[in-house]
C-alpha positions in Angstrom: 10.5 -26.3 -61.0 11.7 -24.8 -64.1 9.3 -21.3 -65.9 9.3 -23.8 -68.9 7.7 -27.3 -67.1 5.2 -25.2 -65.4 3.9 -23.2 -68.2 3.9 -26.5 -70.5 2.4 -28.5 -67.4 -0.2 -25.4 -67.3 -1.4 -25.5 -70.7 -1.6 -29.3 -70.8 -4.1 -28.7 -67.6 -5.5 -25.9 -69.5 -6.7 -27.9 -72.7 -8.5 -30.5 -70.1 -10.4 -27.5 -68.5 -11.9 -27.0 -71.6 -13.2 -30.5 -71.5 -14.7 -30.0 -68.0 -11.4 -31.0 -66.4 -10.1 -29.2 -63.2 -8.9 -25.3 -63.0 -5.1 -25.7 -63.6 -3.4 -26.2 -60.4 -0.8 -23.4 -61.1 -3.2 -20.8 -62.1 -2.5 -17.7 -60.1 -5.9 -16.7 -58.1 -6.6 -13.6 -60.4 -6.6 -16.2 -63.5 -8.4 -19.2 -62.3 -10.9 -16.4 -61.3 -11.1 -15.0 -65.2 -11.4 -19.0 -66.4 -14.2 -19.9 -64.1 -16.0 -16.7 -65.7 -14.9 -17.6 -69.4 -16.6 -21.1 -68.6 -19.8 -19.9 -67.0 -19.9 -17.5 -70.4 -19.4 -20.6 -72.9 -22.4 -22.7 -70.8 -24.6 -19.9 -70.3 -24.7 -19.7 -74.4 -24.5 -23.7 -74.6 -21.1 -23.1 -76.4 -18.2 -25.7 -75.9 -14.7 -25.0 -76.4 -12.0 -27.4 -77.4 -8.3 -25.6 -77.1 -5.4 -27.1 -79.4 -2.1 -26.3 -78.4 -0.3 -28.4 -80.5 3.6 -28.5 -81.9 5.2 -27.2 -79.5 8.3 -28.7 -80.4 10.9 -25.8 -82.4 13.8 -24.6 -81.1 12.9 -21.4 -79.7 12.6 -21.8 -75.7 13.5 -18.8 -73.9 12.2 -16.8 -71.2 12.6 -12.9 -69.5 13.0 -12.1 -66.4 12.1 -9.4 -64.2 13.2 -9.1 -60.7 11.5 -6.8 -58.0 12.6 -8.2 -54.4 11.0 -10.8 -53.4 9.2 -11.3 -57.2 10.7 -12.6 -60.3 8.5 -12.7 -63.2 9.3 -15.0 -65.9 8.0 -14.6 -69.4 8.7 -17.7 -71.2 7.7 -17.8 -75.2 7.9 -21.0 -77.6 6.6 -21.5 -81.0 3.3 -23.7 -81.3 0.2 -24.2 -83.1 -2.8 -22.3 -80.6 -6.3 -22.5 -82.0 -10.2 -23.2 -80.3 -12.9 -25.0 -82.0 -16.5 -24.3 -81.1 -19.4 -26.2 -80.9 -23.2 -26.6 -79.8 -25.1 -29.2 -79.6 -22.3 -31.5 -80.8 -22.6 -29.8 -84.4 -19.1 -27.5 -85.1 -19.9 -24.0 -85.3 -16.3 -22.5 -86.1 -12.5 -22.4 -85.8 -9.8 -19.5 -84.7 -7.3 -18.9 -87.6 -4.7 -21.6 -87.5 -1.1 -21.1 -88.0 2.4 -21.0 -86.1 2.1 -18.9 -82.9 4.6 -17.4 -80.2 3.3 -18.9 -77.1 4.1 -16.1 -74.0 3.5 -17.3 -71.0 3.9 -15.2 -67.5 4.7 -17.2 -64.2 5.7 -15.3 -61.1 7.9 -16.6 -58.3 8.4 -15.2 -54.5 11.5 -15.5 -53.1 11.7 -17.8 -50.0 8.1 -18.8 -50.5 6.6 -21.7 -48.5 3.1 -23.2 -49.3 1.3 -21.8 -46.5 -1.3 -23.9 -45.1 -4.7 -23.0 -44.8 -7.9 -24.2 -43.7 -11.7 -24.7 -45.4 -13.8 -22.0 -43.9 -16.5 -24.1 -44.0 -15.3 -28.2 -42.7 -11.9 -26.6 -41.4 -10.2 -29.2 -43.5 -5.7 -27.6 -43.7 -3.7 -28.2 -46.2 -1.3 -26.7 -48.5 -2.9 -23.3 -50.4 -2.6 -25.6 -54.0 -4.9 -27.7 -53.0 -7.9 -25.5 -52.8 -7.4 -23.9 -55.7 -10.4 -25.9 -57.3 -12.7 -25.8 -53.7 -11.9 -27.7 -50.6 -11.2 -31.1 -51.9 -12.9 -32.4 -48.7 -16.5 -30.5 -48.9 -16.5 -28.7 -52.0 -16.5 -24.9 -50.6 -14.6 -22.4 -53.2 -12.9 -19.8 -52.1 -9.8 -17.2 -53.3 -8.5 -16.2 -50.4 -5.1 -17.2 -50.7 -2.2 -16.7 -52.8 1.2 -19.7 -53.9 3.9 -19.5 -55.9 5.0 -20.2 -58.2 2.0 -19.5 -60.4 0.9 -18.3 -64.2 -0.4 -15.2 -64.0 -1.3 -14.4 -67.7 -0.3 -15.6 -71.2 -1.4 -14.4 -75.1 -0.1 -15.4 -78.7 1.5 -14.0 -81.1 1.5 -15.1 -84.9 4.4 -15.6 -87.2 4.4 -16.1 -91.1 7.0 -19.3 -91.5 7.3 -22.1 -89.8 11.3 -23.1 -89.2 10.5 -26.9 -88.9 8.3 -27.4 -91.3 10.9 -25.3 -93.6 13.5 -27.6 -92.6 11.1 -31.0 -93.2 10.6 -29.7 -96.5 14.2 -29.4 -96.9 15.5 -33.0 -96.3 12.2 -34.0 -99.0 13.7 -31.6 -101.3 17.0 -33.5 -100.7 15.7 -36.5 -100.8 13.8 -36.0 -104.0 17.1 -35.1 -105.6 18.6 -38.6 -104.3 15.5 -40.9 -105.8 16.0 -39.0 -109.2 19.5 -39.5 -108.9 19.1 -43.6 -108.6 16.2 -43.8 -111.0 18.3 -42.1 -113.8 21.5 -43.6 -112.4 19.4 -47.3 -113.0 17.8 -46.1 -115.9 21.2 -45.3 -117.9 22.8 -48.7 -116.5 20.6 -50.5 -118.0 20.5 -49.1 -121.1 24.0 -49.0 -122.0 24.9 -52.5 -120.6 21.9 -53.8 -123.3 22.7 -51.7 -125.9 27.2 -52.3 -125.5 26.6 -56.1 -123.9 29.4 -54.3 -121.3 28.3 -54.6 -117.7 31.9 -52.6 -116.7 30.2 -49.7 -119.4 26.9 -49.6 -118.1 27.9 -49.0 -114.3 30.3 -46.2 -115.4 27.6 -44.4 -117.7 25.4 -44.7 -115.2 27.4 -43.7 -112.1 27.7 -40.7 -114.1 24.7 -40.0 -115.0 23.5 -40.4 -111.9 25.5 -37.7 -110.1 25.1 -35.4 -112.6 21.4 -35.7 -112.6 21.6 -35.4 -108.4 23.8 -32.5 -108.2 21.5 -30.1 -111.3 18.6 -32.2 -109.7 18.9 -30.7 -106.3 20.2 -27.7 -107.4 16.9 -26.8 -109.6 14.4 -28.2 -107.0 16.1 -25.9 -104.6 15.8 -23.2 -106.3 11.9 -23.7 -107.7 11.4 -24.8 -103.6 13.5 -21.4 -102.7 10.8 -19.7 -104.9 8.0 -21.1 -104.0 8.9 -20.6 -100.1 10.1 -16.9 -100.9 6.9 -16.1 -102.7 4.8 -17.8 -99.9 7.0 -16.0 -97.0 6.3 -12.8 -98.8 2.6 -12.8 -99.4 2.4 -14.1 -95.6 4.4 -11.4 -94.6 3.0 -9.0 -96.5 -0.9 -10.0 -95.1 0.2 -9.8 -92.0 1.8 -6.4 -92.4 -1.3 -5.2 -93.8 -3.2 -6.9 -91.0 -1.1 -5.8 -87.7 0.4 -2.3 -89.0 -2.1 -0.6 -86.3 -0.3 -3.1 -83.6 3.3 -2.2 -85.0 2.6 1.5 -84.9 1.3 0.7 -81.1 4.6 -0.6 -80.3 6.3 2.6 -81.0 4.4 4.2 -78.2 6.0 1.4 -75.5 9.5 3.2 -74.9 7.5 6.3 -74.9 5.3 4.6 -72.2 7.6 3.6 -70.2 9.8 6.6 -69.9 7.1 8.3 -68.6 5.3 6.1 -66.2 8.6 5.2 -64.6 8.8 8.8 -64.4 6.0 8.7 -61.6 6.4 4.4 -61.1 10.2 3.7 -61.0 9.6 0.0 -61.1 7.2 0.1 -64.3 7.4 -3.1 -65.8 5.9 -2.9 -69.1 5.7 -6.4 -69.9 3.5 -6.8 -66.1 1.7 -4.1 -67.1 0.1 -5.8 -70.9 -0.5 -9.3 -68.7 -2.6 -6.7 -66.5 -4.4 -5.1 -68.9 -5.5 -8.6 -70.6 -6.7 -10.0 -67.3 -8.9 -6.9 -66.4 -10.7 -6.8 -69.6 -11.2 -10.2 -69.3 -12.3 -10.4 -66.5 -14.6 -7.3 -67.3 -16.2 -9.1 -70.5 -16.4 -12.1 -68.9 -17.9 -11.1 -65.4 -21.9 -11.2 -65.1 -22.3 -8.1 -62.5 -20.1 -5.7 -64.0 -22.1 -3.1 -61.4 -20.2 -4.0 -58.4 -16.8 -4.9 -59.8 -13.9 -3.5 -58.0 -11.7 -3.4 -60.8 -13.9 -1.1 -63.0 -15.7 1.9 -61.9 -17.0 3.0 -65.6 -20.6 3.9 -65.7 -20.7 2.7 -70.0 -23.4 0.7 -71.3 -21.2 -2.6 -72.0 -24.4 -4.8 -72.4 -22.8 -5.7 -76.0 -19.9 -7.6 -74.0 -22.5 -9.9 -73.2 -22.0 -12.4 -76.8 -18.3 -12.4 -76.5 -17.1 -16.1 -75.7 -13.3 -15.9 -76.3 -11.3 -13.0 -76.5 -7.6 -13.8 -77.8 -4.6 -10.8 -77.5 -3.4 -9.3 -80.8 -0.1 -8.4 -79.4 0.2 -4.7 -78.9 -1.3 -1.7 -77.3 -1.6 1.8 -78.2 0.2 3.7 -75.3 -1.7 7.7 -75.4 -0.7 9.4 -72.6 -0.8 9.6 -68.7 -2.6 12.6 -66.4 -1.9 12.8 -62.7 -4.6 14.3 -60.5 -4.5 14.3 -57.4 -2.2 11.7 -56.5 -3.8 9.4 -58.6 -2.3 8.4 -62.2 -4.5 8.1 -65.3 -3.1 5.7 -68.1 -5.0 5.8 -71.1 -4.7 3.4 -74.3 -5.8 1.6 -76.9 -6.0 -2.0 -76.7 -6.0 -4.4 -79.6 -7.8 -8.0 -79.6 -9.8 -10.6 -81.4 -13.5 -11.2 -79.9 -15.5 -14.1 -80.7 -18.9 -13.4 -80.8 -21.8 -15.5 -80.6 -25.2 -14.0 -82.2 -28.4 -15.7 -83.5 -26.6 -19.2 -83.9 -23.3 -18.1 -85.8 -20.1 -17.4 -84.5 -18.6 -14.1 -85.6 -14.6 -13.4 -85.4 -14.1 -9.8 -85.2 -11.2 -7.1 -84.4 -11.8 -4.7 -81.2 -9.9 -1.7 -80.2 -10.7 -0.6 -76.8 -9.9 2.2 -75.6 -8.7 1.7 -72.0 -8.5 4.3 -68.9 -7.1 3.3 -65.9 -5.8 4.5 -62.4 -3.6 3.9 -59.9 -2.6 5.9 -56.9 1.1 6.6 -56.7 1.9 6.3 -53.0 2.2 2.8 -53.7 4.8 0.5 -55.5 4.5 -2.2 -58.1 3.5 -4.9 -55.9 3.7 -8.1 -58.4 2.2 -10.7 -55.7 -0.9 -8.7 -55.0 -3.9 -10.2 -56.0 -7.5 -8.9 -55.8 -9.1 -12.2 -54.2 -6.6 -12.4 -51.3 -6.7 -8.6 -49.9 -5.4 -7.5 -46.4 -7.2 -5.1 -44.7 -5.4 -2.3 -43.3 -7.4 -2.4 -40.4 -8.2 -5.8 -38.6 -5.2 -7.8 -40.7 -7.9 -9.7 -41.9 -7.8 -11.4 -45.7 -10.3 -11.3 -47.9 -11.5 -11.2 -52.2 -12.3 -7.8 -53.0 -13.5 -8.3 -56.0 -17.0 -7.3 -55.1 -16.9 -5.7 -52.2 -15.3 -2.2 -51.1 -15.2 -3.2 -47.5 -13.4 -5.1 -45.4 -16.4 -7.8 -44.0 -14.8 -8.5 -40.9 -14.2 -5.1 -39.7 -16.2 -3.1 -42.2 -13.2 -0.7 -42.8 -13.7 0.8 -46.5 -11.1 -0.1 -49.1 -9.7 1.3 -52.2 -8.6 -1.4 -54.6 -6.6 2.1 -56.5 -4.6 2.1 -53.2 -2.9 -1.5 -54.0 -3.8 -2.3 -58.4 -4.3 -0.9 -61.0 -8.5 -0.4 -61.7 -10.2 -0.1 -65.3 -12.3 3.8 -65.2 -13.5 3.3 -68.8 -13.7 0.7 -71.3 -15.1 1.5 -75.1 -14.7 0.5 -78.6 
């Protein structure tokens, strides 16, 4: 199956989720992990969130890939119209900006993968690892213990300020405007010279010509005026959103910067892994309810005020500020730049972040792309387990270090 039908397949699932339907069946077990929390966040506040994902029709369909034996990431993007209403009670509280999006969409593939089969810890029901990823269809029991490919491991949006198609529908009107004025003077001038000269053969020539003069200046003029219009609109557009992203184009300066000297200590750096990563941990910090005992952050900061975010969209770019090594463990610090909704005394609040972002990573290990934190192997016993909230193994008891294997979050601020 093709990076492209899974990621639309995905987001078609995805919009149904937010209707109470199913977890998406190609979620990857760290994501369905950060949508089950976004869900418990929007009920806990009596929100509900409709997602729009609509248009996704232009021509740009592409996708990156990344290859590290036996992974290949595939970063697909596509142009489409992304937005969430929000509502309470029935009554609409709000909508996210909308306008033509970049769609970027990460799914990871293993090479030589078979669905492996497992069985319900709790009825012993088997069957292939998709198949639980919303419980055990047979009893219910959730679990993460497991990992298939291929699978969607993160995805963000990024805006643009003109919309191709919609250029090139207002094109053919523009066209076709000059067409209908062309045949309404091209009638207009027939008739009045074939009354006025009693000659039929007369008014068809006069009016022929008429006619394609007025077309041809016609077109010509409302080109131009639209060509105007459309330059002035692009430019304001442009403009406002230079004024509004020129932090996150400055950021992006920092990524070749970044990456010359994490590889440095990380040969296989993948930068474009590495901003799917950071999105998913922050998530899944804002959105997690026991933010003591997480695994993935070890930051002793008050983030109590996390508690009224209920959507947190990507702006695009990160803030690269340096690396430390102590020890043998790697320090990454950044800045991180998104949009957090926020829900306070009845209103819905849309509001830029920049958090600052420390994380570690110990370097006797490589970029593993397939790990994931709710289907861990212990060391010790072989055993697999989620270590999301736990720092030992629970079959064995043998301690583990999540730094040894991912990446974990050591401060998170704004």
């Amino acid at each position: 199956m093709s990076s492209a039908t899974i990621r639309d397949e995905f987001f078609e699932q995805y919009k149904e989720f937010y209707n109470g339907g199913p977890i998406p069946q190609h979620s990857s077990s760290d994501f369905a992990y950060f949508l089950e929390c976004h869900r418990n966040r929007l009920e806990q506040k009596g929100i509900q969130a409709v997602k729009k994902i609509d248009r996704i029709e232009d021509d740009i369909d592409k996708a990156v890939h990344y290859d590290k034996q036996p992974y290949t990431l595939d970063m697909t993007f596509k142009e489409c119209n992304y937005e969430t209403e929000y509502y309470k009670d029935g009554t609409f509280l709000a909508r996210s900006d909308k306008d033509t999006e970049t769609l970027y969409c990460n799914v990871l593939y293993k090479q030589g993968y078979q669905e492996e089969t497992i069985s319900c810890p709790n009825c012993g029901h088997a069957a292939g690892a998709k198949t639980f990823v919303n419980g055990c269809p047979m009893c219910g029991t959730r679990f993460k213990t497991f990992k298939f490919f291929p699978c969607v491991t993160s995805f963000y949006t990024l805006p643009k300020f003109i919309e191709r198609k919609k250029t090139e529908r207002n094109m053919k009107k523009v066209v076709g405007a000059g067409v209908i004025l062309a045949l309404l003077v091209a009638i207009g001038v027939f008739i009045y010279n074939w009354k006025t000269s009693g000659s039929l053969g007369a008014g068809l020539f006069f009016g022929v010509i008429a006619g394609l003069i007025t077309g041809w200046l016609g077109t010509i003029f409302l080109y131009l005026g639209f060509s105007f219009i459309l330059a002035v609109t692009s430019f304001s557009k442009m403009f406002a959103q230079a004024a509004d992203t020129s932090d996150i184009q400055a950021a992006r300066f920092t990524k070749k910067k970044m990456e010359n000297e994490i590889r440095s200590y990380i040969p296989d750096f993948s930068y474009e892994y590495f901003e799917g990563k950071i999105q998913d941990l922050l998530r899944a910090i804002i959105f997690s309810e026991d933010r003591n005992n997480l695994s993935i952050y070890k930051g002793r900061d008050n983030l109590g005020y996390l508690n009224d975010v209920i959507d947190v969209d990507y702006r695009g770019g990160f803030k690269y500020e340096g690396c430390t090594v102590v020890g043998d463990v790697l320090h990454v610090r950044l800045i991180n730049y998104v949009v957090c909704e926020v829900y306070c005394d009845g209103k819905i609040g849309r509001h830029q972040r920049n958090f600052k972002m420390e994380m570690i990573k110990r370097l006797n290990r490589s970029n593993d792309l397939g790990f994931s934190i709710h289907a861990v192997n212990c060391k010790t016993c072989g055993a697999t387990f989620d270590a999301m909230h736990v720092e030992k193994c629970p079959h064995c008891g043998h301690p583990y270090e999540l730094i040894d294997d991912d990446w974990v979050v050591i401060y998170v601020g704004s």
